[in-house]
TITIMI-842880 format. One record per atom (N, C-alpha, C, CB): residue in one letter; atom name; x, y, z; chain. Coordinates in steps of 0.05 Angstrom, whole numbers, padded with zeros to 5 digits. Glycine has a CB too. Layout:
N
<type A	atom CA	X X	Y Y	Z Z	mol A>
...
This chain:
107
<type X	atom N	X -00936	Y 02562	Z -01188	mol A>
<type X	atom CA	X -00960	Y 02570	Z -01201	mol A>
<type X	atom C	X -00970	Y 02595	Z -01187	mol A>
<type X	atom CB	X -00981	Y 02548	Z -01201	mol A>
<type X	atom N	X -00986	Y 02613	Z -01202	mol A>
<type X	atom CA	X -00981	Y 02639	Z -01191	mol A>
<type X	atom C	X -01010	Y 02636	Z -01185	mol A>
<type X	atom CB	X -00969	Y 02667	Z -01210	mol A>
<type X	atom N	X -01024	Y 02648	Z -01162	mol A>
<type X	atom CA	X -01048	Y 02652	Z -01155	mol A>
<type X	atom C	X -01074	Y 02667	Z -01178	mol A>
<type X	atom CB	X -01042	Y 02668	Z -01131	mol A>
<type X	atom N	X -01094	Y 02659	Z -01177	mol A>
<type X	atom CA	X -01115	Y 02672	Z -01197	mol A>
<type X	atom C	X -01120	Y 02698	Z -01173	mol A>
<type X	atom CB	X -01148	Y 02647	Z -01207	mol A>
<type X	atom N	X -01137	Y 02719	Z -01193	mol A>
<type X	atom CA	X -01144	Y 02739	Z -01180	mol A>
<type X	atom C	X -01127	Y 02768	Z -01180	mol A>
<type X	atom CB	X -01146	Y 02729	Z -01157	mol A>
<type X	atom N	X -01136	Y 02783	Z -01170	mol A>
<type X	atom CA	X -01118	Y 02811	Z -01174	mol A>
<type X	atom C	X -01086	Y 02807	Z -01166	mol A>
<type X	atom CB	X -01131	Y 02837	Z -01151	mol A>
<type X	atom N	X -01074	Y 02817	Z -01162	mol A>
<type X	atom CA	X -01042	Y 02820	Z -01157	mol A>
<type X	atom C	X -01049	Y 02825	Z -01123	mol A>
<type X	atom CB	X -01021	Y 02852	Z -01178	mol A>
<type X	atom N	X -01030	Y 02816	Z -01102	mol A>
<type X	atom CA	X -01034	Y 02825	Z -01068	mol A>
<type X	atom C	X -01022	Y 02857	Z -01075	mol A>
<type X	atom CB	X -01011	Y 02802	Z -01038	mol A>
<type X	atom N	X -01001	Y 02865	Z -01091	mol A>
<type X	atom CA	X -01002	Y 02890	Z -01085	mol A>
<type X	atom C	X -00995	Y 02909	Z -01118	mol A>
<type X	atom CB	X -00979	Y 02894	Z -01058	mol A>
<type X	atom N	X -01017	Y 02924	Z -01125	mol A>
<type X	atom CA	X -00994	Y 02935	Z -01144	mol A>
<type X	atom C	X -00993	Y 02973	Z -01134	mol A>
<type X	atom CB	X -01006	Y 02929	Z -01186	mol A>
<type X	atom N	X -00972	Y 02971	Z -01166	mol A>
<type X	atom CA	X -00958	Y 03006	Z -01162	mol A>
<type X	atom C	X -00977	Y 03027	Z -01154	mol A>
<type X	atom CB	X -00945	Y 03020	Z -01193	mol A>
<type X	atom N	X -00971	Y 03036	Z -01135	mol A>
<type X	atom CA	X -00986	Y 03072	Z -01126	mol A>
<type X	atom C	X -01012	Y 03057	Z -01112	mol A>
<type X	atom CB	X -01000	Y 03100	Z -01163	mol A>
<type X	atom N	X -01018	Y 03034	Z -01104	mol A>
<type X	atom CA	X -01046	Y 03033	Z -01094	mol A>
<type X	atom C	X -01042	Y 03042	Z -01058	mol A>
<type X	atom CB	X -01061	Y 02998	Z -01101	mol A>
<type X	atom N	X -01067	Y 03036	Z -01041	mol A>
<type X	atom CA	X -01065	Y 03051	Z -01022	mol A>
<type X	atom C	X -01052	Y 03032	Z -00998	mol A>
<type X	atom CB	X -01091	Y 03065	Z -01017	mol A>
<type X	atom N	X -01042	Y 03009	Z -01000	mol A>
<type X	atom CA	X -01038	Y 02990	Z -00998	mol A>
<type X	atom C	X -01004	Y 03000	Z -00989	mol A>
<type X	atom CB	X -01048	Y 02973	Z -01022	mol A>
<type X	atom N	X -00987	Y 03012	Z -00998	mol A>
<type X	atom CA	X -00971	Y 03028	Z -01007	mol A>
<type X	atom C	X -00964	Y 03051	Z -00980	mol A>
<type X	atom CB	X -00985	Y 03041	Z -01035	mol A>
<type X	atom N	X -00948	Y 03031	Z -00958	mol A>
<type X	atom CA	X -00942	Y 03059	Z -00942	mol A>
<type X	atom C	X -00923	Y 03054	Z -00927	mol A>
<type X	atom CB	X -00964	Y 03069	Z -00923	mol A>
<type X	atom N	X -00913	Y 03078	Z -00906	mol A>
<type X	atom CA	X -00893	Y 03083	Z -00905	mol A>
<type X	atom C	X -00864	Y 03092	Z -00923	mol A>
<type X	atom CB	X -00895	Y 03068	Z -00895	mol A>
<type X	atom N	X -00841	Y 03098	Z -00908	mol A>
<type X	atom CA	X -00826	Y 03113	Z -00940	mol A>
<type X	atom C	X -00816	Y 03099	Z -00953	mol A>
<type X	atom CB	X -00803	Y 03132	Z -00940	mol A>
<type X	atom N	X -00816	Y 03111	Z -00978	mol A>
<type X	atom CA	X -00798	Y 03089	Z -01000	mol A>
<type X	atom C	X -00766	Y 03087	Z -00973	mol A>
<type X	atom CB	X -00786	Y 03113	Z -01046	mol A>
<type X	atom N	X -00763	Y 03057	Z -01002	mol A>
<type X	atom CA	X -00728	Y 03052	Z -00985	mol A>
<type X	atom C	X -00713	Y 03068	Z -01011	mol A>
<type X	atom CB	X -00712	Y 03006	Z -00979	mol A>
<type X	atom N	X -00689	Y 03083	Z -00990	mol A>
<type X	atom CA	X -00677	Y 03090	Z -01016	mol A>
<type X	atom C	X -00657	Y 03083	Z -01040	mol A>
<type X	atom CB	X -00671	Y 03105	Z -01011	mol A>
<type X	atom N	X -00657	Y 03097	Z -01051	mol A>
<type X	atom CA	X -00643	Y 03084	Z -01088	mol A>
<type X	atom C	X -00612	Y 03090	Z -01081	mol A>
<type X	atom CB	X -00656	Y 03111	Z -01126	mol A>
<type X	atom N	X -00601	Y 03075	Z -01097	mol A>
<type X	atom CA	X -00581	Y 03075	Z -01102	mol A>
<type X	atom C	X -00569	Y 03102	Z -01122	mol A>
<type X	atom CB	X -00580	Y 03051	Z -01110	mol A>
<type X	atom N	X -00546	Y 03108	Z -01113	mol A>
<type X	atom CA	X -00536	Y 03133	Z -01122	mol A>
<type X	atom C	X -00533	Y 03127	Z -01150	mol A>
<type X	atom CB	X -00509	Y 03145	Z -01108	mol A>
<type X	atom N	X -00542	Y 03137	Z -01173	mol A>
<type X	atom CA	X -00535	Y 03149	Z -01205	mol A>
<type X	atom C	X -00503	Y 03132	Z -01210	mol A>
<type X	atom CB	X -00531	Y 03194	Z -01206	mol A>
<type X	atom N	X -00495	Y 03146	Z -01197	mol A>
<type X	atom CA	X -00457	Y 03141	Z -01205	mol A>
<type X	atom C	X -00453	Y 03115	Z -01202	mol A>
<type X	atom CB	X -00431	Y 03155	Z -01183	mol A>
<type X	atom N	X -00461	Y 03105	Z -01176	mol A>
<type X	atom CA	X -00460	Y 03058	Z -01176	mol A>
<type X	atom C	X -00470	Y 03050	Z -01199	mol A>
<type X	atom CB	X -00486	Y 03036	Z -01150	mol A>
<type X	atom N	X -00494	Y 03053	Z -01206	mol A>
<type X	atom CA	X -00512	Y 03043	Z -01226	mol A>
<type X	atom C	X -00489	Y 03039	Z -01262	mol A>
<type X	atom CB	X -00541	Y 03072	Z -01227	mol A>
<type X	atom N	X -00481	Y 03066	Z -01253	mol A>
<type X	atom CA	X -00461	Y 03075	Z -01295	mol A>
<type X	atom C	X -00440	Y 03063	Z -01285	mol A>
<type X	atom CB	X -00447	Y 03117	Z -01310	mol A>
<type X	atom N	X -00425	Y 03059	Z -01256	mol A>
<type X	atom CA	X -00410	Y 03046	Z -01261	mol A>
<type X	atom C	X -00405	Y 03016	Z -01260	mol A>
<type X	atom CB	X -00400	Y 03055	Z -01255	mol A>
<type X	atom N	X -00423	Y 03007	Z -01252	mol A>
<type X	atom CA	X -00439	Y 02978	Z -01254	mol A>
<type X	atom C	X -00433	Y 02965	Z -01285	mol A>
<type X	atom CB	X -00477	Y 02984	Z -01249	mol A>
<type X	atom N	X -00455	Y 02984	Z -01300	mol A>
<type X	atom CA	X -00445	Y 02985	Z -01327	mol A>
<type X	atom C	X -00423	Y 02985	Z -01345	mol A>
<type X	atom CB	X -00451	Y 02997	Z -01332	mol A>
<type X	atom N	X -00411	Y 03001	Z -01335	mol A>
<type X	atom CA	X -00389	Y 03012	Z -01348	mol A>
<type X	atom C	X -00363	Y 02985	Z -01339	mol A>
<type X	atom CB	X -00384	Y 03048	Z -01335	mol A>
<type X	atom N	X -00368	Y 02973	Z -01320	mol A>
<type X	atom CA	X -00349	Y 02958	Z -01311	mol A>
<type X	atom C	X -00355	Y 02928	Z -01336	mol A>
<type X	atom CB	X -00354	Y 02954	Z -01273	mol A>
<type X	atom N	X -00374	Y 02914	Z -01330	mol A>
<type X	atom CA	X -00386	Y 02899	Z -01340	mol A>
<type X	atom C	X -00378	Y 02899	Z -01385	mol A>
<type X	atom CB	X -00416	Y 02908	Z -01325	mol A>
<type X	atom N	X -00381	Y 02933	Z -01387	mol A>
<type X	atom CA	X -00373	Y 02933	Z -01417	mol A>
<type X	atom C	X -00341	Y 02939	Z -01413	mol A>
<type X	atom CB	X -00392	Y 02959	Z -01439	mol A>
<type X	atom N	X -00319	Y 02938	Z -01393	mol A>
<type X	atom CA	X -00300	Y 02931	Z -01393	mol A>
<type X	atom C	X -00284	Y 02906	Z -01395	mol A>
<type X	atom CB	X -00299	Y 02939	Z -01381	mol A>
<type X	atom N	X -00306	Y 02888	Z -01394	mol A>
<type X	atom CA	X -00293	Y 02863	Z -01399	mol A>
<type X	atom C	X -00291	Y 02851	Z -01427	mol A>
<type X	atom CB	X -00305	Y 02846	Z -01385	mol A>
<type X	atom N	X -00306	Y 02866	Z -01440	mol A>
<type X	atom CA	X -00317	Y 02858	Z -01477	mol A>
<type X	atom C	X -00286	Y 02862	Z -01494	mol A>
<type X	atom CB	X -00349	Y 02891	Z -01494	mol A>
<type X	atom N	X -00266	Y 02879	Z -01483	mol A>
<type X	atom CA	X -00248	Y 02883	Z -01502	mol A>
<type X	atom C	X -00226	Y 02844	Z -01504	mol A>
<type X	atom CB	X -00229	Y 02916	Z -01489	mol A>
<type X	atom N	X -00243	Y 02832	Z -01475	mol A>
<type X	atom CA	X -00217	Y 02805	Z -01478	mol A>
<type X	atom C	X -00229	Y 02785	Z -01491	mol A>
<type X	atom CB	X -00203	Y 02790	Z -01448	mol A>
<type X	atom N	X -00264	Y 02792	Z -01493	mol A>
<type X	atom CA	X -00277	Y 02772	Z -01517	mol A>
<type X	atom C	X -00269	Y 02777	Z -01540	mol A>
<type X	atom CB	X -00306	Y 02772	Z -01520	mol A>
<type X	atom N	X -00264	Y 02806	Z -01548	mol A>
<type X	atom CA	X -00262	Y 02818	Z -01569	mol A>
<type X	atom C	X -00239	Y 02809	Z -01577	mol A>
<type X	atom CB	X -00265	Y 02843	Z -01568	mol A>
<type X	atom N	X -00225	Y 02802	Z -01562	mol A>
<type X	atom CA	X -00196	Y 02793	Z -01567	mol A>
<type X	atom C	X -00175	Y 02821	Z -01583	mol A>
<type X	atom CB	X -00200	Y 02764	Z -01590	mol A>
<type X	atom N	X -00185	Y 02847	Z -01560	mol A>
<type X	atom CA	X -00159	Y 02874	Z -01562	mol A>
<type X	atom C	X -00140	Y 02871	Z -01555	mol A>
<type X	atom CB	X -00160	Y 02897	Z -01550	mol A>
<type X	atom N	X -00125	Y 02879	Z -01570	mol A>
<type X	atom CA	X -00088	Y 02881	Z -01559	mol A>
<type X	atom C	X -00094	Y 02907	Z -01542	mol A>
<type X	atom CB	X -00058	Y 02889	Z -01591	mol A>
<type X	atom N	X -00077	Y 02901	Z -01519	mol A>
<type X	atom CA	X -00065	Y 02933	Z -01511	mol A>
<type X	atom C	X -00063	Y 02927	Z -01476	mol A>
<type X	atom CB	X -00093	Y 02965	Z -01520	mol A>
<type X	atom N	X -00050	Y 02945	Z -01469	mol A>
<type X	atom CA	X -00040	Y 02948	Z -01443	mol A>
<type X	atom C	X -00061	Y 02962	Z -01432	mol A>
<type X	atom CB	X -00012	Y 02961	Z -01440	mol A>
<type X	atom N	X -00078	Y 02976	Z -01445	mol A>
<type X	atom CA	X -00099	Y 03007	Z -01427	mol A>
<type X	atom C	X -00120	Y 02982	Z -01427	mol A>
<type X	atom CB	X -00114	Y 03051	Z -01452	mol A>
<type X	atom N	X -00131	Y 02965	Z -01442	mol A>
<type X	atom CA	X -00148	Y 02950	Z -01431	mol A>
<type X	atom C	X -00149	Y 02934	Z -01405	mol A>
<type X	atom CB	X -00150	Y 02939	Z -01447	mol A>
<type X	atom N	X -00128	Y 02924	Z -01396	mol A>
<type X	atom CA	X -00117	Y 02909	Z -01377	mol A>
<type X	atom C	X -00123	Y 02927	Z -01356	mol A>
<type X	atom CB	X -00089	Y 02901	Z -01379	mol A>
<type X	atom N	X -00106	Y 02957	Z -01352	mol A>
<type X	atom CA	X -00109	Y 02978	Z -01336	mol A>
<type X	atom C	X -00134	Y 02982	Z -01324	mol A>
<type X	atom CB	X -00101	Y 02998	Z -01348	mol A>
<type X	atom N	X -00160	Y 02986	Z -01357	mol A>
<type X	atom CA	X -00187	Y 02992	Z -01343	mol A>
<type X	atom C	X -00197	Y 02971	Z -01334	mol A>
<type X	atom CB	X -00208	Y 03004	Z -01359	mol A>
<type X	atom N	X -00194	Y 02945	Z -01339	mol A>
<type X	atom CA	X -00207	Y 02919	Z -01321	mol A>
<type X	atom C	X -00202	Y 02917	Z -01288	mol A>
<type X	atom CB	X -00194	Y 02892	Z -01332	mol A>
<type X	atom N	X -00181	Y 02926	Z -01282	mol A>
<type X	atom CA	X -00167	Y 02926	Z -01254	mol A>
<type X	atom C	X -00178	Y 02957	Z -01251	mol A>
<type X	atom CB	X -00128	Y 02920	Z -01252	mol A>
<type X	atom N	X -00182	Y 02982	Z -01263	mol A>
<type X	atom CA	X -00202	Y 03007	Z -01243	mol A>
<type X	atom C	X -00221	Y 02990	Z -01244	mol A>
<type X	atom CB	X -00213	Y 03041	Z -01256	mol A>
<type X	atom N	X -00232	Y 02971	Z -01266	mol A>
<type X	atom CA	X -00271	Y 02971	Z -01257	mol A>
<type X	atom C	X -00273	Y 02950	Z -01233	mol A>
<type X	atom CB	X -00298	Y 02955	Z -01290	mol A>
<type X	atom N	X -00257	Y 02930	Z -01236	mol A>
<type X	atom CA	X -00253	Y 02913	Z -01212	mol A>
<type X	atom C	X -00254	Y 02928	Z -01187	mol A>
<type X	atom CB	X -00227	Y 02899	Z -01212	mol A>
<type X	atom N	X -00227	Y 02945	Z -01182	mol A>
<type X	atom CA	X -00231	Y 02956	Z -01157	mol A>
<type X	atom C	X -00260	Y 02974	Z -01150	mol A>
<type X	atom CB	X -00207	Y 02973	Z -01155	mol A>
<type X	atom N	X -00273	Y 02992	Z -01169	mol A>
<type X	atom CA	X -00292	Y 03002	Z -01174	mol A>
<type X	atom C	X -00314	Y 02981	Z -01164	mol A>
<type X	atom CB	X -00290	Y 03011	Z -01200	mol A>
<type X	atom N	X -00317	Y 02960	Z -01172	mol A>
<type X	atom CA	X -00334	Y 02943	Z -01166	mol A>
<type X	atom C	X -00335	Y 02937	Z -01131	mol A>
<type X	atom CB	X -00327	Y 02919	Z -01183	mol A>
<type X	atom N	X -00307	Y 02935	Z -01121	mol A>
<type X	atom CA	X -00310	Y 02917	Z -01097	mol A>
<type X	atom C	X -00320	Y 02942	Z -01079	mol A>
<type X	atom CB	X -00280	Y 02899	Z -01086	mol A>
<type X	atom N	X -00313	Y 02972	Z -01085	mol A>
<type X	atom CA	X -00318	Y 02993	Z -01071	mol A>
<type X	atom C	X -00347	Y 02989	Z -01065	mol A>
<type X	atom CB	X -00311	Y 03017	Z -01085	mol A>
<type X	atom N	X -00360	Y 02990	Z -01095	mol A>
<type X	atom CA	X -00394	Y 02994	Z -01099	mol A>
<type X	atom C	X -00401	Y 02968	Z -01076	mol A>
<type X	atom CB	X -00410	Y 02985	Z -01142	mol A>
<type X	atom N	X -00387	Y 02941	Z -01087	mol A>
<type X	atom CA	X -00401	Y 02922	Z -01059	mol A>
<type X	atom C	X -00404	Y 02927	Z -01030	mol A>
<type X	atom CB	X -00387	Y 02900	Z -01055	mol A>
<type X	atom N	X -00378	Y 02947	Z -01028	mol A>
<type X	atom CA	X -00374	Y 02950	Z -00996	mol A>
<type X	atom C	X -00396	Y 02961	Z -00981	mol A>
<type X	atom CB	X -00352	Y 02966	Z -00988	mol A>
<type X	atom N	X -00402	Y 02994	Z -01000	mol A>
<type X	atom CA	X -00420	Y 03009	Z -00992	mol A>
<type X	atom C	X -00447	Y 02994	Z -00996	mol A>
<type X	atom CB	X -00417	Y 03034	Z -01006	mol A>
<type X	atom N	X -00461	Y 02978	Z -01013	mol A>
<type X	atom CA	X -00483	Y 02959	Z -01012	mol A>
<type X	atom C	X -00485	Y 02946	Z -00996	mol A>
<type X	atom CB	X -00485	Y 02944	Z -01025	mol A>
<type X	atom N	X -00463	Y 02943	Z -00986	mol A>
<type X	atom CA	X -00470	Y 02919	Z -00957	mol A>
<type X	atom C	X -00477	Y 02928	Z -00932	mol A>
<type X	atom CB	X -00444	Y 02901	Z -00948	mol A>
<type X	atom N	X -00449	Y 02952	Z -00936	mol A>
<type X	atom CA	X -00463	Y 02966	Z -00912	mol A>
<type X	atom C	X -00489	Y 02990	Z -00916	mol A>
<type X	atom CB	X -00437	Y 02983	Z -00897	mol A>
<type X	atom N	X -00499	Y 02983	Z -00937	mol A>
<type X	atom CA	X -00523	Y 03004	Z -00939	mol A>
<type X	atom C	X -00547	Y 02988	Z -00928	mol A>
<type X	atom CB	X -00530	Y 03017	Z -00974	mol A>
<type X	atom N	X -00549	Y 02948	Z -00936	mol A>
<type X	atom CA	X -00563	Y 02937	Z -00930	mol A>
<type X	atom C	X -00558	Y 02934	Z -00897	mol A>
<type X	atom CB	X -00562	Y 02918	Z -00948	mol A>
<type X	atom N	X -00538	Y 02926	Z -00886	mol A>
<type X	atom CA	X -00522	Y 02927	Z -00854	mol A>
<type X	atom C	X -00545	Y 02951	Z -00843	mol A>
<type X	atom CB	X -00480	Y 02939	Z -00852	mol A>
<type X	atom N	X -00541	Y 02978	Z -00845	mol A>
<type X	atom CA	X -00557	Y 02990	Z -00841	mol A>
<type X	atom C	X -00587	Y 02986	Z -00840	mol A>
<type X	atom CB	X -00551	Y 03000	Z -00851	mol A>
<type X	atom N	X -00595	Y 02988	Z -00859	mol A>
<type X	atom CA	X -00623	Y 02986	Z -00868	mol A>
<type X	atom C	X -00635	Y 02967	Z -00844	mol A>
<type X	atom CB	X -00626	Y 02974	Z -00900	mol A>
<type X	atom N	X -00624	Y 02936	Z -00842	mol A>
<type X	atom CA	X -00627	Y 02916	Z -00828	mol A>
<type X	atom C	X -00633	Y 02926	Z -00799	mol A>
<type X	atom CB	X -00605	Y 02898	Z -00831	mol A>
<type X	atom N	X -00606	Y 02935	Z -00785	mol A>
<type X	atom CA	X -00602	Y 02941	Z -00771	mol A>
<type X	atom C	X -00626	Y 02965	Z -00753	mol A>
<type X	atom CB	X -00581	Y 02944	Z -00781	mol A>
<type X	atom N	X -00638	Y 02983	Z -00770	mol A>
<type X	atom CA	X -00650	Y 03008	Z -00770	mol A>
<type X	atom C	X -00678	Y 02996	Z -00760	mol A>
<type X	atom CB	X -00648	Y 03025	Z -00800	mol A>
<type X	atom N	X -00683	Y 02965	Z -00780	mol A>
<type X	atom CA	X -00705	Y 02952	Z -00776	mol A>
<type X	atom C	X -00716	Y 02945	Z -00754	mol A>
<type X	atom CB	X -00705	Y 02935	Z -00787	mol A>
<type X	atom N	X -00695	Y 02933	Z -00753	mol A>
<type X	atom CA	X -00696	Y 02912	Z -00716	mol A>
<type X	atom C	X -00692	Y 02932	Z -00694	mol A>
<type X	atom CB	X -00663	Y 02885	Z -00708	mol A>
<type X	atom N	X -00684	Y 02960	Z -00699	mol A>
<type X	atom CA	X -00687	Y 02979	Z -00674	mol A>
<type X	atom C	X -00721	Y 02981	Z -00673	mol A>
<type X	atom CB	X -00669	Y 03013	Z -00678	mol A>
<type X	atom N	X -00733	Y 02990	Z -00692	mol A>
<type X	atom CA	X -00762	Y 02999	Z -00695	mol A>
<type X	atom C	X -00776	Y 02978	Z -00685	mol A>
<type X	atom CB	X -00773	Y 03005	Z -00723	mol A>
<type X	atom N	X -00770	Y 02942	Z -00681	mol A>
<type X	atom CA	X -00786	Y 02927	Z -00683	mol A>
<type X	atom C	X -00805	Y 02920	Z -00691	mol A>
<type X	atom CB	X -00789	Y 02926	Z -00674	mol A>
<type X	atom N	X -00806	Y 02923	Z -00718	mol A>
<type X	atom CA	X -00826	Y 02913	Z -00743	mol A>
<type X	atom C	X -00829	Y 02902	Z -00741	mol A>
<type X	atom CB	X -00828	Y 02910	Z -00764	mol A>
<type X	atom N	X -00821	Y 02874	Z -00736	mol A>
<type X	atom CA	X -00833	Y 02846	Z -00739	mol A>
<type X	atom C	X -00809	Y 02835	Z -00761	mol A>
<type X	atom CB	X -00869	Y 02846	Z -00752	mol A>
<type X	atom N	X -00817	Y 02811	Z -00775	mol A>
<type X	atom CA	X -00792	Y 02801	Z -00792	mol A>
<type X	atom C	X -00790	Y 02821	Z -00821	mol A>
<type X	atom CB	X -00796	Y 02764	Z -00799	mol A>
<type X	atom N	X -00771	Y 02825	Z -00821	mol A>
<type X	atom CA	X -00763	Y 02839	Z -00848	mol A>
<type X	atom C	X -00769	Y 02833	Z -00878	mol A>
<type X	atom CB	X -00739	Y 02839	Z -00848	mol A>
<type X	atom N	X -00785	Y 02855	Z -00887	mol A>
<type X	atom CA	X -00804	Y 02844	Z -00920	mol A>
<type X	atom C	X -00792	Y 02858	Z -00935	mol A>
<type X	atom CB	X -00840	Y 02850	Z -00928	mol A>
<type X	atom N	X -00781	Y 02836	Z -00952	mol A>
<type X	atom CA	X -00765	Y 02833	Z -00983	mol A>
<type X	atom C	X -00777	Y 02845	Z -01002	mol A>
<type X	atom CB	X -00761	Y 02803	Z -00996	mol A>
<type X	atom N	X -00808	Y 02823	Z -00998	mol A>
<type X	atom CA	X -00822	Y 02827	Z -01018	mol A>
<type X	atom C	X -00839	Y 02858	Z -01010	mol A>
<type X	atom CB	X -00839	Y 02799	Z -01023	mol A>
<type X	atom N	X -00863	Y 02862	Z -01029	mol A>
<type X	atom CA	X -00885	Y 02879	Z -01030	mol A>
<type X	atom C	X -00907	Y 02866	Z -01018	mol A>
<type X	atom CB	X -00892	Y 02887	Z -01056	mol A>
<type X	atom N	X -00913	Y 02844	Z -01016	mol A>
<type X	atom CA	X -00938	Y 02839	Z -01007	mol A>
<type X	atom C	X -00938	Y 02835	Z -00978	mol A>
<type X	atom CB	X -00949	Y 02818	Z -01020	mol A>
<type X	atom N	X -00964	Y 02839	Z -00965	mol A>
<type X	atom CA	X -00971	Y 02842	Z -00940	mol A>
<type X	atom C	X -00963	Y 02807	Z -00915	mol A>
<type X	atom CB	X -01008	Y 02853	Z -00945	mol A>
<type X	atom N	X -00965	Y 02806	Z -00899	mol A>
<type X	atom CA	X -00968	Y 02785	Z -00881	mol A>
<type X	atom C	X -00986	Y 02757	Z -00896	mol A>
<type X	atom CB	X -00983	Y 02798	Z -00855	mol A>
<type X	atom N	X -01012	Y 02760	Z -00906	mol A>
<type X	atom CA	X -01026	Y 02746	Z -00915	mol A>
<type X	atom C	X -01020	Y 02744	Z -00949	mol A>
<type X	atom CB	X -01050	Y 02755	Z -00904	mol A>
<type X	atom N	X -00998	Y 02751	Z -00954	mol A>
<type X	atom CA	X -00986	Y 02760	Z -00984	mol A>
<type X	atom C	X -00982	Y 02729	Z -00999	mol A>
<type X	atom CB	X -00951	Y 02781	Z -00981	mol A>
<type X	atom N	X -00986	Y 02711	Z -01019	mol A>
<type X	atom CA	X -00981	Y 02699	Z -01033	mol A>
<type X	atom C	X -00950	Y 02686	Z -01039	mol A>
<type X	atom CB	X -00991	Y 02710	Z -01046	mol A>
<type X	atom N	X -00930	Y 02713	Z -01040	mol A>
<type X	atom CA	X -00912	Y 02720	Z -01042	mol A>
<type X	atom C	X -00895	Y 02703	Z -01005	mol A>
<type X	atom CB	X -00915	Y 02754	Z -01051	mol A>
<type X	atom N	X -00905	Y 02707	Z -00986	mol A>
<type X	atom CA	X -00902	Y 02691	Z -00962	mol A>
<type X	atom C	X -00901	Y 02663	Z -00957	mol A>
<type X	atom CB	X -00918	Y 02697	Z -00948	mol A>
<type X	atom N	X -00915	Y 02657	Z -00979	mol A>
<type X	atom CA	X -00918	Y 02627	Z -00977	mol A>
<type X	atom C	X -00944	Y 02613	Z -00967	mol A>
<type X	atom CB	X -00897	Y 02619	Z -00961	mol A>
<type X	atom N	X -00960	Y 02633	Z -00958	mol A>
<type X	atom CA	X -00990	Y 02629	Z -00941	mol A>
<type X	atom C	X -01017	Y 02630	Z -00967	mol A>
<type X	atom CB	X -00996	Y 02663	Z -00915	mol A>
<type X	atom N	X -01011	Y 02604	Z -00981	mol A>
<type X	atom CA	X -01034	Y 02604	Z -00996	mol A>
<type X	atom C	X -01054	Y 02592	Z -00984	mol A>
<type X	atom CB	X -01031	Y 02593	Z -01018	mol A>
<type X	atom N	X -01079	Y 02593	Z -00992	mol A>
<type X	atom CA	X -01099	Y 02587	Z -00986	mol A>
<type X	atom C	X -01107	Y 02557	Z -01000	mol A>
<type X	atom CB	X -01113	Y 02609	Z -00992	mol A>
<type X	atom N	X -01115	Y 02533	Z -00989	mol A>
<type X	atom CA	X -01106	Y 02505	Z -00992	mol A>
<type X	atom C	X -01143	Y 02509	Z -01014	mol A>
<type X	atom CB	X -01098	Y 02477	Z -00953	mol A>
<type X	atom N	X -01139	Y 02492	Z -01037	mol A>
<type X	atom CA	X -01168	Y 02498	Z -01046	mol A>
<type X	atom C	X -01185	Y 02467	Z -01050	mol A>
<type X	atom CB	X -01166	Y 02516	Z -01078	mol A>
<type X	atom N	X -01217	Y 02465	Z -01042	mol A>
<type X	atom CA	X -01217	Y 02442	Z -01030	mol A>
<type X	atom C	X -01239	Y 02433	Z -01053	mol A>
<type X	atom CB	X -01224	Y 02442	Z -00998	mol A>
């Protein structure tokens, strides 16, 4: 059940600091996609040999995109615990955040 009251954090407020984390490159994203509508030709039930071919590029394509995600997150992690932040936030909301699990018991 979601808490009454404003949201703990929304978009652009001042609440909002330090740098964004960054995005994922354009090219992962299409081929994310593109892999995923590679599989439609064996629902579709297509004949052909080039279908087979592009399932095994998007596959491999895929495990590439995982590698670099992992080690983009490996990083990131890593980068954290040098700075000593404290425990690492998933979410958006603050320490006293909803989202933490620290509700307020109501009596």
């Amino acid at each position: 059940m979601l808490p009454e009251g404003p949201a703990p954090f929304t978009p652009g407020s001042p609440g909002q600091e330090g740098p964004e984390p960054p995005s994922t490159p354009w090219w992962e994203d299409a081929a994310v996609i593109l892999a995923i509508a590679s599989v439609w030709p064996i629902f579709l039930r297509w004949q052909g040999r080039h279908w087979l071919y592009l399932m095994y590029a998007a596959a491999a394509i895929m495990i590439i995109i995982f590698i670099r995600r992992m080690r983009r997150l490996n990083r990131l992690t890593r980068e954290h615990k040098q700075t000593n932040a404290g425990p690492f936030q998933f979410g958006q909301g603050g320490p006293d955040s909803w989202q933490d699990g620290n509700r307020e018991t109501e009596n």
